[in-house]
C-alpha positions in Angstrom: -15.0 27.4 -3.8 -13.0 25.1 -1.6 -11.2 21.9 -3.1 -12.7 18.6 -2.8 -10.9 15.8 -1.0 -9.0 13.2 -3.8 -10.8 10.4 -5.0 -8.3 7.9 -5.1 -5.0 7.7 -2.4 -1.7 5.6 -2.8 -0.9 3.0 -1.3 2.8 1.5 -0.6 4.0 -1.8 0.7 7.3 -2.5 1.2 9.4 -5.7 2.4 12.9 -6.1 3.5 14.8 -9.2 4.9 16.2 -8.9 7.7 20.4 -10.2 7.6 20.3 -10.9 11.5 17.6 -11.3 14.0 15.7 -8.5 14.8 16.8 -8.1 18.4 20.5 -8.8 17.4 22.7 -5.8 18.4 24.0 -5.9 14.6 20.1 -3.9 14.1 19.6 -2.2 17.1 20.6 1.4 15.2 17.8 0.8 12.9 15.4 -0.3 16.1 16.1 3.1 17.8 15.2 4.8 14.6 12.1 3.5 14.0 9.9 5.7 16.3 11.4 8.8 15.4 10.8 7.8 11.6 7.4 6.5 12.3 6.5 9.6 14.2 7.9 11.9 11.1 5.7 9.6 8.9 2.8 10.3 11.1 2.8 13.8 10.6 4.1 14.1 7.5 2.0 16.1 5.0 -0.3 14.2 2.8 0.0 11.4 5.3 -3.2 9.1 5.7 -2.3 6.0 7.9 0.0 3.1 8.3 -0.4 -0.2 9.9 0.6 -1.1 13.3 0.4 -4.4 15.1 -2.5 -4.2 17.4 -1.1 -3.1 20.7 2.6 -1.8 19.4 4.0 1.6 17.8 4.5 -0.4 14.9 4.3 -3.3 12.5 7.8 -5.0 13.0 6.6 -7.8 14.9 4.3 -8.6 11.7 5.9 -11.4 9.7 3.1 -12.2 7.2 5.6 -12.8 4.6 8.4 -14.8 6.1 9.8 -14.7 9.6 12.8 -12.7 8.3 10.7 -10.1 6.7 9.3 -7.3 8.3 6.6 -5.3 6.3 5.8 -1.5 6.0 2.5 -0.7 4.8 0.3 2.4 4.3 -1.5 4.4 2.5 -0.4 8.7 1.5 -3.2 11.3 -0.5 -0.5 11.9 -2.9 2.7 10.0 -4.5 4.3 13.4 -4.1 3.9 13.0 -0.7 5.2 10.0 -0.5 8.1 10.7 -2.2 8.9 13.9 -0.2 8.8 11.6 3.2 10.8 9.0 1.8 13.5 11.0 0.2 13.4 14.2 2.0 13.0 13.6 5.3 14.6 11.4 8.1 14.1 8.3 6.4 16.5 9.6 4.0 19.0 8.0 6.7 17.3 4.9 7.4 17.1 4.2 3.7 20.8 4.8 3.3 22.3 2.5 6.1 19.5 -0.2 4.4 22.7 -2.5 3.6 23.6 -2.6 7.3 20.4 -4.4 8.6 18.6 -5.9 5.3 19.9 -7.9 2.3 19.7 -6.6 -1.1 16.8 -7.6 -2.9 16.5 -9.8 -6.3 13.4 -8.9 -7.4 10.9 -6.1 -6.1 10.1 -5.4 -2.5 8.5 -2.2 -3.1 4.9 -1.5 -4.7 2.6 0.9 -5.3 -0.7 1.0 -6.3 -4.3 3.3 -5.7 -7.4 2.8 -3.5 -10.3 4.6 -3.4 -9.8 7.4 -0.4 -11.0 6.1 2.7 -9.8 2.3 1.9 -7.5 0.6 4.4 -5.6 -2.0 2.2 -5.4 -5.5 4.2 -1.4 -6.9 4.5 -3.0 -10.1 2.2 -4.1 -6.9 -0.4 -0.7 -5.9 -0.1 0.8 -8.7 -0.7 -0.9 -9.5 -3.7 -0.4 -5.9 -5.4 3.5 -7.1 -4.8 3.5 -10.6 -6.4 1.1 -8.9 -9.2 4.4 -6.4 -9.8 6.9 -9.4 -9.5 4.9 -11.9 -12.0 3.8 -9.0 -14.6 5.5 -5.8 -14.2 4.2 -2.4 -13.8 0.6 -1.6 -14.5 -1.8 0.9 -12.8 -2.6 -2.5 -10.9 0.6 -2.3 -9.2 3.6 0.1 -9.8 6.7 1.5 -8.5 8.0 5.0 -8.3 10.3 4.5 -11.5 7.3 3.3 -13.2 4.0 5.0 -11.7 0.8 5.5 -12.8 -2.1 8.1 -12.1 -5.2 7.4 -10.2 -7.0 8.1 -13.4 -5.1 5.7 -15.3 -6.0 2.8 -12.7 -9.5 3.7 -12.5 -9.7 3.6 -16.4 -7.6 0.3 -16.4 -10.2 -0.9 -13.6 -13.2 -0.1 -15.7 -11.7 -2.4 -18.7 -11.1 -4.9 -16.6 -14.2 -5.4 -15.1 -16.4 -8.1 -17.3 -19.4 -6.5 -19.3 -22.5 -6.3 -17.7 -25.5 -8.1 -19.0 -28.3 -6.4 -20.6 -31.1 -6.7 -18.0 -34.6 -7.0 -19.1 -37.7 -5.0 -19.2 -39.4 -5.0 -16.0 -42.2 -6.4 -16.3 -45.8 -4.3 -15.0 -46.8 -7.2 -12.4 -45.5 -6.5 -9.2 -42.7 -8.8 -8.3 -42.9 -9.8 -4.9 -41.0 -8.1 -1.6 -39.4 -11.3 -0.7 -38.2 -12.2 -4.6 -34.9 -12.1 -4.8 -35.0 -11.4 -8.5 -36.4 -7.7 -7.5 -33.0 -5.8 -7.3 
């Protein structure tokens, strides 16, 4: 019997603001690591995709949430796999010279949450699963490592959120017609 692919797949978005200008000297060392990191990232186990601005290696030149803040966004078949790129890999380094490059932040700039596999989240998705975390804490909506939750968990918290549906009718034995918009 061979395994089935996952259902679900996380997603991660994070933010940082930058303390100088992108192509200020003061962040060139993180410049020059980002393809090596990206390209660890890319073939990284449990990897699925990340975004990139169209015609560039990467997504730095994105500012959808401030021109000082650059976005990292993608999507991993596994937390665990996450996890392992993030803190035991390359981007260990990146994510201890942080201080050098971005400010500290007050309130949350990382956040996790699941999509069904195959989904590419959208930066506006994104960014809504972050100011869901920063207005009302973790939930399977929208998560951090420190406080995660299982796909199963968000899918069951999806399913109570969704209103009930409405008791539909018995059909009735005329034909309805092709071009009725009632026949579903």
């Amino acid at each position: 019997m061979t395994a089935s692919a996952p259902a679900a797949h996380l997603a991660q978005l994070n933010v940082a603001t930058l303390r100088h200008p992108f192509d200020d000297p003061r962040v060139a060392p993180f410049v020059e690591m980002l393809d090596p990191v990206n390209a660890a990232a890319d073939g990284a186990p449990g990897f699925v995709w990340r975004l990139v601005e169209e015609g560039a290696a990467d997504a730095t030149g994105l500012r959808p949430a401030g021109e000082d803040v650059i976005v990292n966004l993608s999507v991993w078949e596994t937390q665990e796999a996450l996890w392992d790129f993030a803190y035991r890999s390359g981007h260990l380094e990146v994510m201890r010279r942080r201080r050098e490059w971005f400010e500290r932040h007050v309130e949350a700039h990382l956040v996790l949450w699941w999509v069904p596999a195959g989904h590419l989240p959208t930066v506006g998705e994104a960014l809504e699963r972050l100011a869901d975390l920063r207005a009302h804490g973790p939930s399977p909506r929208a998560f951090t490592f420190a406080s995660s939750y299982t796909s199963a968990e968000a899918a069951q918290h999806l399913r109570a959120m969704l209103p009930a549906q409405p008791v539909r009718a018995a059909r009735s034995p005329r034909p309805t017609p092709a071009g009725d918009s009632a026949a579903v």
